[in-house]
N, CA and C of each residue as an Amber inpcrd file, in Angstrom:
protein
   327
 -73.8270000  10.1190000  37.8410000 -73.7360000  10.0460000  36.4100000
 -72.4780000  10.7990000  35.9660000 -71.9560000  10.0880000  34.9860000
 -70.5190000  11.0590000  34.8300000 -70.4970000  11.3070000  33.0970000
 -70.1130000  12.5390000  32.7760000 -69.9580000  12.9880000  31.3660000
 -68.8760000  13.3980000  30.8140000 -68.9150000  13.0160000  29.6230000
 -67.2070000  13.3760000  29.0120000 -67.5260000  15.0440000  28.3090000
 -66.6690000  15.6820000  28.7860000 -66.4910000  16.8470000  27.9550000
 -65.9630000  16.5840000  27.0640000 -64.5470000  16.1280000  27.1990000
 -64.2510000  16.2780000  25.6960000 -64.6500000  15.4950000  24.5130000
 -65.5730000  14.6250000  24.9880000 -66.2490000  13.9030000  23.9450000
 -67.3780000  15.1710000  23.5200000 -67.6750000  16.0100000  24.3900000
 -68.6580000  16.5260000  23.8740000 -68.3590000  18.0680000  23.4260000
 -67.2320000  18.2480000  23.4200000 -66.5170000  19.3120000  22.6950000
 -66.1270000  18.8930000  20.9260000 -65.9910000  17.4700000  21.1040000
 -65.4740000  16.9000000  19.8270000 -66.5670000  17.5610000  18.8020000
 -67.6480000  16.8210000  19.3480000 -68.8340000  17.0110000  19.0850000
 -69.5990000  18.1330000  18.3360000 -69.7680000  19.4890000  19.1640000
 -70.0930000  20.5030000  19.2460000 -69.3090000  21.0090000  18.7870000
 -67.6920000  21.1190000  18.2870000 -66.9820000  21.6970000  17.2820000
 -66.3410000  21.2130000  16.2710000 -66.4520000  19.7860000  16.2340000
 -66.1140000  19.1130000  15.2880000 -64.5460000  18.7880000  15.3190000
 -64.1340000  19.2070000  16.3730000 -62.2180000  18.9620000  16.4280000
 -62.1200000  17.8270000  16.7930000 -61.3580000  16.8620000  15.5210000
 -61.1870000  15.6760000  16.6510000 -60.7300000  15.1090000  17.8390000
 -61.1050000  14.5200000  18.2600000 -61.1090000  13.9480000  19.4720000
 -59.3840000  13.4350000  20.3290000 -58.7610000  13.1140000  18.8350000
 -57.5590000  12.9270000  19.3080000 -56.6890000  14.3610000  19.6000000
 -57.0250000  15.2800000  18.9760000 -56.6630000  16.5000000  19.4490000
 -56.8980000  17.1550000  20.1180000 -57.8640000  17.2660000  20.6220000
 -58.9150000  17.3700000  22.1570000 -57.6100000  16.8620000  23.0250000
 -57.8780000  15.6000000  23.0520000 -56.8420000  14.7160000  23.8720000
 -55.4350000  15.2750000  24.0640000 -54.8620000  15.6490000  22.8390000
 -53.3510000  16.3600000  22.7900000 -53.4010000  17.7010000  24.2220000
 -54.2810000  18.6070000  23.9090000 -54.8900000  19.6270000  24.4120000
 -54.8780000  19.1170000  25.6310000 -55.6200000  18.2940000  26.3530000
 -55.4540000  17.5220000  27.4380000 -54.0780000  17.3930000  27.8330000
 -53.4460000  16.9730000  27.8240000 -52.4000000  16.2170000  27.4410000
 -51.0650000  17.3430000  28.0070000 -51.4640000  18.5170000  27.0480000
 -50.6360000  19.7420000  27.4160000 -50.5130000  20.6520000  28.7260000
 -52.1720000  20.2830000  28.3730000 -52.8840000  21.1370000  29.8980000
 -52.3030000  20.8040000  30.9740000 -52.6270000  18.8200000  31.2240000
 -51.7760000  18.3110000  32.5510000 -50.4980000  18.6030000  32.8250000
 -49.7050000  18.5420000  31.2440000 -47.9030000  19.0900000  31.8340000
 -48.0930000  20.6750000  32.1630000 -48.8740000  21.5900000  31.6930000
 -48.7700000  22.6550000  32.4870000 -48.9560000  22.8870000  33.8010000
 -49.7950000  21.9840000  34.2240000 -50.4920000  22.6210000  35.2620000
 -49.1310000  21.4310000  36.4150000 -48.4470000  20.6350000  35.8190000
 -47.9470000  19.9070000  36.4910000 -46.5250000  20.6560000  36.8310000
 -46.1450000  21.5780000  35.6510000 -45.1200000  22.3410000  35.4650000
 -45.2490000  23.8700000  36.4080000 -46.3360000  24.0440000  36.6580000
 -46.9360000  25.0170000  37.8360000 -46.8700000  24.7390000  38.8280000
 -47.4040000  23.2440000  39.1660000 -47.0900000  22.5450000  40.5190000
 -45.7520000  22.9930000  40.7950000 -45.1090000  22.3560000  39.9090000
 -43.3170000  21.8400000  40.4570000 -42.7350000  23.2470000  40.7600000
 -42.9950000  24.3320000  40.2350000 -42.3240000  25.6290000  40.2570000
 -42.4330000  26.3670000  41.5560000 -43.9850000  26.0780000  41.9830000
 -44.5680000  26.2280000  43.4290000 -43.9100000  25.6840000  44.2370000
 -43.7260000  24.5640000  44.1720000 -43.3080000  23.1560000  45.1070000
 -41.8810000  24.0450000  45.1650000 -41.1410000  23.9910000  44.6230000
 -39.6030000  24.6240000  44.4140000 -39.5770000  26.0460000  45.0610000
 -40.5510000  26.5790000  44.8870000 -40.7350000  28.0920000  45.7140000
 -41.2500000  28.0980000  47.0530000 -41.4860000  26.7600000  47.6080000
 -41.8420000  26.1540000  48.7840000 -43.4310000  27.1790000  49.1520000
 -44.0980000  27.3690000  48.2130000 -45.7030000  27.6200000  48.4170000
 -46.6040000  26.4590000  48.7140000 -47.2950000  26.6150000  49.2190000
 -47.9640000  25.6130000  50.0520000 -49.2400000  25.5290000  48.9550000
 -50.1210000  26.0270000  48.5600000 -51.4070000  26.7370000  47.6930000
 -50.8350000  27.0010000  46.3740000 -51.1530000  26.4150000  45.2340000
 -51.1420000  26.6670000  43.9710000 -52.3580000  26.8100000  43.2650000
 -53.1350000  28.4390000  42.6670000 -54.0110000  28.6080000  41.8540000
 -53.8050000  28.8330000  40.1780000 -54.5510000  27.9860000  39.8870000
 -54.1930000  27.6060000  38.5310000 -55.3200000  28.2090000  37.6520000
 -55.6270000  28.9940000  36.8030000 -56.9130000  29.6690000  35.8640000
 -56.4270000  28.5410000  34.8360000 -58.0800000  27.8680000  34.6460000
 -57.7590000  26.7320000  33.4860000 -59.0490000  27.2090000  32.5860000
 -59.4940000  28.3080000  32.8600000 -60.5070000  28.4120000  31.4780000
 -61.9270000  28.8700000  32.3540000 -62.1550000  28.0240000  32.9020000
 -63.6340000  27.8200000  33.3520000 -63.5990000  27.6260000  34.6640000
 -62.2180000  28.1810000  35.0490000 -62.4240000  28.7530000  36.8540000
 -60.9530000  28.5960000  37.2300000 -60.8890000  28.7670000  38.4600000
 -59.8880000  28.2960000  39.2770000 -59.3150000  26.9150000  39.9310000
 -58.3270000  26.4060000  39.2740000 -57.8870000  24.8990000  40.1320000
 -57.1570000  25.5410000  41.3350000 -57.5090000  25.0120000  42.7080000
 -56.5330000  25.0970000  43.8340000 -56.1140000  23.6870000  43.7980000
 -54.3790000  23.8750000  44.4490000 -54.1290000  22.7780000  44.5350000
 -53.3730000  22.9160000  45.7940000 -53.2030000  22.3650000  47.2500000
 -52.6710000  22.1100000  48.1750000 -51.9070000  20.9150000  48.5140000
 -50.6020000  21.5350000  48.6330000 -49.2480000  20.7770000  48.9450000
 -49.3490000  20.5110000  50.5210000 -49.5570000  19.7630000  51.0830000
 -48.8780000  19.8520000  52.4220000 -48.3070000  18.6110000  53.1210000
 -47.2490000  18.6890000  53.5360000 -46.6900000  16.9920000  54.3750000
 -46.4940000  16.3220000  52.6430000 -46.6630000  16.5510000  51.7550000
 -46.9950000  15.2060000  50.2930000 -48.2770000  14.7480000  50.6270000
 -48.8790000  15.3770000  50.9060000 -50.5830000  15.2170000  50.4940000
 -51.0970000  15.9680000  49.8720000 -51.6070000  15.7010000  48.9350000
 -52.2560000  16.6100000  47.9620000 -53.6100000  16.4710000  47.8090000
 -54.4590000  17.8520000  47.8430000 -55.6800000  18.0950000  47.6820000
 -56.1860000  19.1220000  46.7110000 -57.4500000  19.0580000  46.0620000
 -57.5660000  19.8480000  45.2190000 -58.9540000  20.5150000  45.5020000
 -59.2980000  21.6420000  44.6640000 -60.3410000  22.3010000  45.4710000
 -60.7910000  23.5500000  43.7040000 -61.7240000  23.1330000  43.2990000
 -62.2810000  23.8920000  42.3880000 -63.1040000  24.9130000  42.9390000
 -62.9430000  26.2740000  41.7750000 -64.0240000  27.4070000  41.8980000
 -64.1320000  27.9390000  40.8420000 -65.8280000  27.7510000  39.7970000
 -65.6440000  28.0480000  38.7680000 -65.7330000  29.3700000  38.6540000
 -65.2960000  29.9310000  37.6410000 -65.2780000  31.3690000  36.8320000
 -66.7570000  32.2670000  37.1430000 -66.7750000  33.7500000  37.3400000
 -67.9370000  34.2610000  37.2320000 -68.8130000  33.5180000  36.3070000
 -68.2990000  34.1930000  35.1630000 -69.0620000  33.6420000  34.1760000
 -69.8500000  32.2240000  33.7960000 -68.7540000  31.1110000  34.4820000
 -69.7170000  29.8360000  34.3360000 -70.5770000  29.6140000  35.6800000
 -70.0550000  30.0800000  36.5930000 -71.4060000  30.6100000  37.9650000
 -72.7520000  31.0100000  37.2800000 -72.4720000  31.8040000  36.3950000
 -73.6250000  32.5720000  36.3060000 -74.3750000  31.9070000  35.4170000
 -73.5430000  31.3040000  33.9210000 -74.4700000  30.2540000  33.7720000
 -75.0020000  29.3070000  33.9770000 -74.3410000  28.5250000  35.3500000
 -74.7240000  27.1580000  36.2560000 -76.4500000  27.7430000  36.6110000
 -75.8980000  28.5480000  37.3340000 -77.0420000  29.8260000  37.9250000
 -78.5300000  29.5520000  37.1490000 -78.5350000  30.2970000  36.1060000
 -79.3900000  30.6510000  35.0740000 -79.8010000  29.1800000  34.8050000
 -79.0770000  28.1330000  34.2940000 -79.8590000  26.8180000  33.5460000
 -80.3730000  26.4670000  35.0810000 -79.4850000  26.1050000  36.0390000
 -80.5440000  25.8850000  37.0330000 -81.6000000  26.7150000  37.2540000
 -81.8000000  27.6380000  37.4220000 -83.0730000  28.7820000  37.7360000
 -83.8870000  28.0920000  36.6790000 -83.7350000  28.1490000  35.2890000
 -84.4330000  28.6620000  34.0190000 -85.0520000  26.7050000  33.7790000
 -84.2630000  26.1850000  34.0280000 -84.0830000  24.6510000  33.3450000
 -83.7660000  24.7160000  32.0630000 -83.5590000  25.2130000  31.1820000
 -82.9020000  25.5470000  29.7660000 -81.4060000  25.5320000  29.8660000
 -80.9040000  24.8830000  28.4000000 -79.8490000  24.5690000  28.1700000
 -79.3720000  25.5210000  27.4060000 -77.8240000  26.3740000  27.7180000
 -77.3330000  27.1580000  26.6680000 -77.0320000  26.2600000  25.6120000
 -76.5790000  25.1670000  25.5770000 -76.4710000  24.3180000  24.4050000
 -77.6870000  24.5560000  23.4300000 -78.6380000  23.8990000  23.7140000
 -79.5190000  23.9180000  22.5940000 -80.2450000  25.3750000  22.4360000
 -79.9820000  26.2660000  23.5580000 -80.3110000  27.5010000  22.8210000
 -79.5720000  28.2390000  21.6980000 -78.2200000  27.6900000  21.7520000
 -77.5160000  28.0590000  21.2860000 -77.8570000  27.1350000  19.3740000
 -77.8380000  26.2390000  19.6980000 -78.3630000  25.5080000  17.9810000
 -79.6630000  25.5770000  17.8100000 -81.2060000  26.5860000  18.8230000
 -81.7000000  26.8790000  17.8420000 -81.9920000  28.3200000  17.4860000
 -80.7990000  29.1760000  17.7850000 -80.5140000  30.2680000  17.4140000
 -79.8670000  30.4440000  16.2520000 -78.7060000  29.0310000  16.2310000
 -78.3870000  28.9150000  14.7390000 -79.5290000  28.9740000  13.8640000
 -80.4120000  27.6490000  13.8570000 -81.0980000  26.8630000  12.9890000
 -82.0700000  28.1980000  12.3520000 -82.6630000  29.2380000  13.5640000
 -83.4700000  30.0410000  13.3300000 -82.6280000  31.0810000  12.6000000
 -81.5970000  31.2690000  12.5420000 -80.7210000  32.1910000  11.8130000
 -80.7780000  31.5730000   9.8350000 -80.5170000  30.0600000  10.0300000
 -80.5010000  29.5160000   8.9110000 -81.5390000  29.5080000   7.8810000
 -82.4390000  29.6710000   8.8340000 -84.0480000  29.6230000   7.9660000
 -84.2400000  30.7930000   7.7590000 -83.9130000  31.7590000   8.4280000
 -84.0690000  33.4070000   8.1230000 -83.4770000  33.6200000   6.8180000
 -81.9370000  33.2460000   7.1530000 -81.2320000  33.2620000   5.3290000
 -81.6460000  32.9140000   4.6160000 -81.9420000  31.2320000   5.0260000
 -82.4460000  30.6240000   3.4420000 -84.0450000  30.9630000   2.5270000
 -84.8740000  31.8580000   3.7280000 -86.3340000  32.6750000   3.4630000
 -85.6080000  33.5810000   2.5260000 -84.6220000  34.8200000   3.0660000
 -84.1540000  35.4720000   2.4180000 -83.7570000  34.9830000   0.8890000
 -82.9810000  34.2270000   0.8080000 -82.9630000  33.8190000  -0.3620000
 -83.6830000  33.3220000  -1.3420000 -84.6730000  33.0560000  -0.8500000
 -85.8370000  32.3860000  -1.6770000 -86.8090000  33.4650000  -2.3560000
 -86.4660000  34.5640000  -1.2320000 -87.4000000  35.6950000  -1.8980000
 -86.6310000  36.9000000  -2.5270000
């Protein structure tokens, strides 16, 4: 099964989608602009921090391979929803929602 993040970033923050995309867009010439600098420094291994872990990327002969390792932090939440079966997503909107109703009680009284 395959899922779009950035469809589901659009989503969940409301940025559109074509700017998402730009973002994209930038990301690849960076990380392509990292490559080439490596490549030119004749390093074999290029680690790239893109947010939510580590990209490896291996040069060798002109074969290229790639090799992800996510971030503590999203380890730990892979971790946890697997352990727990709960989604930080929707814990996360009904922590809002329960925040919203707290206010709007407040206000009523």
């Amino acid at each position: 099964m395959n899922y779009d993040l950035i469809k589901n970033l659009g989503i969940l923050t409301l940025i559109k989608h074509s700017i998402l995309k730009k973002i994209v867009e930038i990301s690849e010439n960076c990380i392509c602009d990292s490559v080439l600098d490596a490549v030119q420094s004749e390093e074999d291994i290029i680690s790239i921090n893109i947010g939510i872990g580590t990209l490896f990327i291996s040069i060798v002969n002109y074969e290229i391979s790639y090799k992800f390792e996510p971030s503590q932090r999203l380890e730990k939440k892979l971790i946890k929803s697997i352990d727990t079966g709960e989604s930080p997503l929707v814990q996360n909107a009904e922590t809002k929602l329960n925040k919203k109703i707290v206010n709007t009680y407040k206000e009523l009284l």
